[in-house]
C-alpha positions in Angstrom: -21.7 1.5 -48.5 -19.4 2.7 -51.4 -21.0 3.6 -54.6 -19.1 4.0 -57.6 -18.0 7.6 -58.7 -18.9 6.3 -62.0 -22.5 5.0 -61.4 -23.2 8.2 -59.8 -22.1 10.4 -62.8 -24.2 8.4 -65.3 -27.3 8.7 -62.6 -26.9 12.2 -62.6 -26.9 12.7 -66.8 -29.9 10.5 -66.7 -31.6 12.3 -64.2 -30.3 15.7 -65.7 -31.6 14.4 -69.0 -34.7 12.9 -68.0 -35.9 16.1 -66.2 -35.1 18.3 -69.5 -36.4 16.2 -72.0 -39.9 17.7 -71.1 -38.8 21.3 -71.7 -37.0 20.4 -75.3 -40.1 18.6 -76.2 -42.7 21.3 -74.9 
């Protein structure tokens, strides 16, 4: 089961970004 290296960095940002959108908006 190979993911892409790729795939995994966008997950991250949008996981990254999805958790600190709160904070900016609070």
């Amino acid at each position: 089961m190979a993911a892409n290296s790729n795939f995994i960095l966008l997950t991250s940002f949008l996981l990254f970004a999805f958790l600190s959108f709160p904070s900016i908006i609070c």
